[in-house]
C-alpha atoms as one frame of an Amber mdcrd trajectory, in Angstrom:
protein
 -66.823 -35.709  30.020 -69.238 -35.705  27.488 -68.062 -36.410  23.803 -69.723
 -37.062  20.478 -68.034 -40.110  18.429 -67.974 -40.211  14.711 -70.399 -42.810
  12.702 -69.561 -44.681   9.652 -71.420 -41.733   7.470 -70.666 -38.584  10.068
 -72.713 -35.553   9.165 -70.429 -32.477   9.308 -73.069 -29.791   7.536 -76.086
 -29.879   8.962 -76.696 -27.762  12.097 -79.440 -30.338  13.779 -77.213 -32.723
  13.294 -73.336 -32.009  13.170 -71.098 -34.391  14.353 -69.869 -32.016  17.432
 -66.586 -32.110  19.033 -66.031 -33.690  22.374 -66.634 -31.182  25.386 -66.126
 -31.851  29.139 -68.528 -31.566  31.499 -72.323 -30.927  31.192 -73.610 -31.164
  27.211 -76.600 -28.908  26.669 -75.526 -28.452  22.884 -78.537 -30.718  21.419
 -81.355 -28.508  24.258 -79.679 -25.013  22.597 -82.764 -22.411  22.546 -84.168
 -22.763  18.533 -83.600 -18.870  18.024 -79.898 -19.527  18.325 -80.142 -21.097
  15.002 -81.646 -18.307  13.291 -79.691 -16.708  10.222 -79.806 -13.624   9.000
 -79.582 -13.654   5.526 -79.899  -9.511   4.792 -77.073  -8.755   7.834 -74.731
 -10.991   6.118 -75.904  -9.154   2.560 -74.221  -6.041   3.620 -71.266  -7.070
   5.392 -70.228  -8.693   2.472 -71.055  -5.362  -0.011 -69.123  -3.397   2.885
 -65.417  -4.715   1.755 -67.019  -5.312  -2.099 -67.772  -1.471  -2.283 -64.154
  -0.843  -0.464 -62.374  -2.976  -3.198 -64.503  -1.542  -5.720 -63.114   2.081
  -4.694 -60.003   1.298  -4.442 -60.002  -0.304  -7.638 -61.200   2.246  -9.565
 -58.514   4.586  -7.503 -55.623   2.824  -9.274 -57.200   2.522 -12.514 -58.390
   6.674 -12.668 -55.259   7.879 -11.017 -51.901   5.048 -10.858 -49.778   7.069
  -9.002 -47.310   5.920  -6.272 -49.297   7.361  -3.086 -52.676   6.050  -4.677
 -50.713   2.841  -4.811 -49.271   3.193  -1.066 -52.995   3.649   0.267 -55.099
   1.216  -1.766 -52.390  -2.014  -1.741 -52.635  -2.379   2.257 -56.955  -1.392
   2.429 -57.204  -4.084  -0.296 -54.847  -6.299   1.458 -56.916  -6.224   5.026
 -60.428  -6.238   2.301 -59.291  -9.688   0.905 -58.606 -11.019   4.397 -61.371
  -9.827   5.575 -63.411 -11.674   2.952 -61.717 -14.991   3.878 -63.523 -14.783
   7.110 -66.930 -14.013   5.521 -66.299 -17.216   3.536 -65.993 -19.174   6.584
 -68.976 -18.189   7.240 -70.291 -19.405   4.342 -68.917 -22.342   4.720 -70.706
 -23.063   7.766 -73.802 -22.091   6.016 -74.995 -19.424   7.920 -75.069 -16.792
   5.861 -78.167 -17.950   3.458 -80.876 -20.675   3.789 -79.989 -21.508   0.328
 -76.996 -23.642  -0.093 -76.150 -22.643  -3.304 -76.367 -18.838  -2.456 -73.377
 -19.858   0.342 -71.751 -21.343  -2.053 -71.697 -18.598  -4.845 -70.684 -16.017
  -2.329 -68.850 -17.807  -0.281 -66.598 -18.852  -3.531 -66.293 -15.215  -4.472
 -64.420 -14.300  -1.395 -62.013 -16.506  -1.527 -60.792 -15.913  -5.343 -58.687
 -12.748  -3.954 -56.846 -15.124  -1.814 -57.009 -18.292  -3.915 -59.126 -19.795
  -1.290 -61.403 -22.670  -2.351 -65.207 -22.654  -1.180 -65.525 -25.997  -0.985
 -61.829 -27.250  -0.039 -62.073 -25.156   2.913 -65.164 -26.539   3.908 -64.529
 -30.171   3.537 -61.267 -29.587   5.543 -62.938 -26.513   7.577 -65.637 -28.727
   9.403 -63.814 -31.923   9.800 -61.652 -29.714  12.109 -64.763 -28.682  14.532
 -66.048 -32.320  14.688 -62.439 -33.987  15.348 -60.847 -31.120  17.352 -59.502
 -32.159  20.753 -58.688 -35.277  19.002 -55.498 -37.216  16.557 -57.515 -36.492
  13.499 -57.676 -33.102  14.009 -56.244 -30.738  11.499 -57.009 -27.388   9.539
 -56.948 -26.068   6.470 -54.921 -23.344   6.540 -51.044 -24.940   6.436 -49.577
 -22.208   8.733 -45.934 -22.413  10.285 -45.708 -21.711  14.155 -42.000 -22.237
  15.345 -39.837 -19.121  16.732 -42.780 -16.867  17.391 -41.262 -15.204  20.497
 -38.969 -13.334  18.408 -39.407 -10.395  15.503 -38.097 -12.159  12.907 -39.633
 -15.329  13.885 -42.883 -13.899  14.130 -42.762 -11.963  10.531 -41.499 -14.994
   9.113 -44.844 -16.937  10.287 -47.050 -13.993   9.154 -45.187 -14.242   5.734
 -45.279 -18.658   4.966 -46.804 -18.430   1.554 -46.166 -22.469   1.281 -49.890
 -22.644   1.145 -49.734 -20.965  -2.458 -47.683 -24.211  -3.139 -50.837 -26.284
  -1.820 -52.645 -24.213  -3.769 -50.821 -24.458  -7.152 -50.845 -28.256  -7.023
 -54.375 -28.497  -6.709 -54.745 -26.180  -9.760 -52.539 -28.732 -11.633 -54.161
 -31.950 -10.393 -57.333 -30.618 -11.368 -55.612 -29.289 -15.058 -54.670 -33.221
 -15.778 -58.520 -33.999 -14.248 -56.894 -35.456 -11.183 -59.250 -34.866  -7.810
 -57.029 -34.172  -4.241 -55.902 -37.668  -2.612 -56.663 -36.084   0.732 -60.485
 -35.650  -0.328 -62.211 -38.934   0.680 -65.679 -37.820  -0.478 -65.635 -38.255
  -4.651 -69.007 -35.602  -4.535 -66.940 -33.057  -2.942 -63.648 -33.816  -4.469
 -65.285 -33.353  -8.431 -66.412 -29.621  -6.831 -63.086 -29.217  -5.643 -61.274
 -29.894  -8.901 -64.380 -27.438 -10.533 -63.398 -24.282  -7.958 -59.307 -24.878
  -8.609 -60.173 -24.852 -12.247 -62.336 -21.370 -11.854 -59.116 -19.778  -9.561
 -56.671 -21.241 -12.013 -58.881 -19.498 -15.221 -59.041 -16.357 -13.217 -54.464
 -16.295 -11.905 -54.589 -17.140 -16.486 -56.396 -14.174 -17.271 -54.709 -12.364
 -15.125 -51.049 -13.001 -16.240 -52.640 -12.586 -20.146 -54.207  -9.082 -19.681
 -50.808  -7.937 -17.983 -48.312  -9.451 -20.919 -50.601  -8.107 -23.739 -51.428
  -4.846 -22.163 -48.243  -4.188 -20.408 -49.939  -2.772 -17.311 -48.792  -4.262
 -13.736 -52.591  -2.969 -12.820 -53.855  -6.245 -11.353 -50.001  -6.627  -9.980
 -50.971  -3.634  -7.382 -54.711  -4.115  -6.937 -54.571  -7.836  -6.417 -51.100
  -9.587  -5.990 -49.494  -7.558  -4.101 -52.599  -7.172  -1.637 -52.853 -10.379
  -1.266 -49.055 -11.315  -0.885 -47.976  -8.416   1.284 -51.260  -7.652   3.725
 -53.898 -10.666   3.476 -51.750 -13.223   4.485 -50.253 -11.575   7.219 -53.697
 -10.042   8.436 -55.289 -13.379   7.564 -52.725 -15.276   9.771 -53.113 -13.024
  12.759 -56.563 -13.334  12.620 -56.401 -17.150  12.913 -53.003 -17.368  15.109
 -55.245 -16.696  18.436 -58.134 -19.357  17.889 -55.893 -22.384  18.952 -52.014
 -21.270  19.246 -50.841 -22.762  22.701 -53.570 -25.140  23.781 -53.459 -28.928
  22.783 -55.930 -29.304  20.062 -55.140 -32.876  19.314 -55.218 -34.583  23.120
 -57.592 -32.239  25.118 -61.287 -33.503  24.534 -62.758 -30.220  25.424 -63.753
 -27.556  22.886 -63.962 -24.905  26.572 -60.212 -25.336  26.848 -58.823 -25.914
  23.177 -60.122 -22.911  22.103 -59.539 -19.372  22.699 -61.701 -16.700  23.107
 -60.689 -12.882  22.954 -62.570  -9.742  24.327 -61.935  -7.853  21.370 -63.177
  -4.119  20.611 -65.762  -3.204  18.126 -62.884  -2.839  14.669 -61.693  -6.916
  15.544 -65.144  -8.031  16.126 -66.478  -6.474  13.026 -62.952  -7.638  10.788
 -63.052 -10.888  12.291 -66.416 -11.569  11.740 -67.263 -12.604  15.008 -64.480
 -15.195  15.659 -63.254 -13.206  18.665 -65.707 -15.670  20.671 -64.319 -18.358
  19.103 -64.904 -20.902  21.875 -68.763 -19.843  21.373 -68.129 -20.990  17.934
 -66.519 -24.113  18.332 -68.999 -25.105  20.995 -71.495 -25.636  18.570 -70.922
 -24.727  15.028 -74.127 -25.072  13.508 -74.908 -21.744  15.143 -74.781 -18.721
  12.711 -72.228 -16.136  13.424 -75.094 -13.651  13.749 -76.228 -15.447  16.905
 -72.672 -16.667  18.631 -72.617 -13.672  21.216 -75.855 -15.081  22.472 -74.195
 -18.570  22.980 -71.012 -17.134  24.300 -73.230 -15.660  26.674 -74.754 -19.282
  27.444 -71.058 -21.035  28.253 -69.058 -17.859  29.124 -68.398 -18.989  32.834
 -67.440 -22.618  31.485 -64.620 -20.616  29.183 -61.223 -21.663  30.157 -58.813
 -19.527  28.040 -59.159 -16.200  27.413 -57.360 -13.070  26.463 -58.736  -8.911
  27.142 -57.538  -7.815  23.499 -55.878  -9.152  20.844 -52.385  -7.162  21.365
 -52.606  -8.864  25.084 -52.446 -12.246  23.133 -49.876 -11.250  20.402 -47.975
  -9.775  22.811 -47.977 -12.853  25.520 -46.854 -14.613  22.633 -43.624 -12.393
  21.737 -43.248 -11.845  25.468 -43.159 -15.958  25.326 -46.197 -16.252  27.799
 -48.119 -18.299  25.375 -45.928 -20.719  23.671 -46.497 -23.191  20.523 -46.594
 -26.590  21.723 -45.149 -28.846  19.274 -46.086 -30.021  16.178 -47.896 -32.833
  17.779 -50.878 -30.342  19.275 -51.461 -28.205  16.938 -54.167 -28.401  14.410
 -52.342 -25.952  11.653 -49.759 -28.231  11.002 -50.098 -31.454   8.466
């Protein structure tokens, strides 16, 4: 088995020289061919105006014509929009979208506003989960809930945990009283952290002002009930089948802690590529634009794997794939 232990100053950003997690078996991650690395800066330019020009549509939908079918179509195609954007933020994140780090950074922070979704908390938690997974000290950032999935009810109440707005409102506070998250070790990112919280917490204000002095639930059907009633949901069932069921925090091996899922064209495009998650996780300094080229690489090496997405949510209610305790799972804290 070959694994990659962590210095006293690991490097988590930096595609030549990531701290990777462990993997078993032959390591060709440092000989990958160079045009794996590759971004491709005007690709990622219009998938991200794609869902920008669908939000802007739907937007001005509501605001030309605020009647109860506009409502009924726009709230859910906003809903699965802001999700949507979540994952184009992780891409960000990663830094493969731009060769300019502030450019990731800018957009990368837009897409997450819809979803109160820090740039830059996601990242610092985002990429210590790739370098520790397999591993105690893995974790995630999303704070989902996993218990009772094989049944209905168990399985909407999972899709609808909205503790992470509680996260989420605590970190506005802390960084209200100029207070930086305990949890952030590195003061650098913890300062942008508290600057990002402060941005999402100006923009929930001006929100809640324009609707008291205007009177107009507007921004209650084009934002928070998208958000609330479709992107979590669709954002949850978009991460659910990366690691549910495997043992992320014992099993050394990104080819058997991760899932990959031979999705059709709609769940490739809406997932952004994280169908082939293993691909991903085997080396995440390589740009989403280039992961089916490694998947292609370490396919035969790929130990779990699902045909479609409804195969895995349904082996799941069918209780084929099972949650294995909060002691290997990296979604839990």
């Amino acid at each position: 088995m070959s694994t990659t232990t962590a210095t006293e100053d690991p490097v988590f950003d930096e595609p030549a020289r990531v701290l990777l997690a462990p993997v078993r078996g032959a390591d060709i991650r440092r000989d990958l061919p160079e045009q794996l690395f590759v971004k491709r800066p005007l690709l990622f330019t219009v998938k991200f105006l794609v869902p920008v020009a669908v939000i802007a549509a739907c937007w001005a939908a509501v605001a030309i014509r605020p009647a109860w079918w506009t409502i009924a179509i726009t709230v859910p195609v906003l809903g699965l929009m802001y999700a949507h954007l979540v994952e184009l933020q992780h891409e960000c994140l990663h830094e493969h979208a731009y060769p300019q780090r502030w450019l990731n950074r800018l957009v990368g922070y837009l897409c997450g506003v819809p979803m109160m979704s820090s740039y830059w908390h996601y990242k610092y938690e985002h990429l210590r989960h790739h370098a520790y997974l397999g591993t105690p000290q893995n974790q995630e950032f999303f704070n989902y809930r996993f218990e009772g999935l094989g049944s209905v009810p168990g399985f909407i109440a999972a899709c609808y945990h909205l503790g992470r707005y509680l996260d989420v409102f605590r970190d506005i506070g802390r960084s209200l009283i100029g207070r930086t998250n305990p949890r952030v070790t590195k003061p650098l990112a913890a300062k942008k952290i508290r600057t990002e919280y402060l941005g999402i917490g100006a923009a929930l204000a001006a929100a809640i002002v324009f609707t008291v002095l205007t009177r107009d639930a507007y921004l209650l059907w084009v934002w928070v009930l998208p958000a609330l009633l479709v992107a979590e949901p669709a954002h949850f069932l978009v991460e659910l089948p990366e690691h549910f069921g495997l043992n992320t925090q014992s099993d050394p091996n990104v080819l058997s802690n991760t899932r990959t899922v031979y999705a059709g064209w709609f769940a490739k495009w809406y997932t952004n590529g994280n169908d082939l998650h293993t691909a991903h996780h085997f080396h995440q300094g390589v740009p989403m634009a280039q992961v089916p080229g490694l998947h292609r690489l370490i396919e035969q090496r790929i130990e779990n794997t699902e045909p479609s997405y409804w195969s895995f949510y349904s082996g799941v209610m069918r209780g084929r794939i099972v949650y294995q305790g909060e002691d290997a799972t990296c979604m839990t804290r």
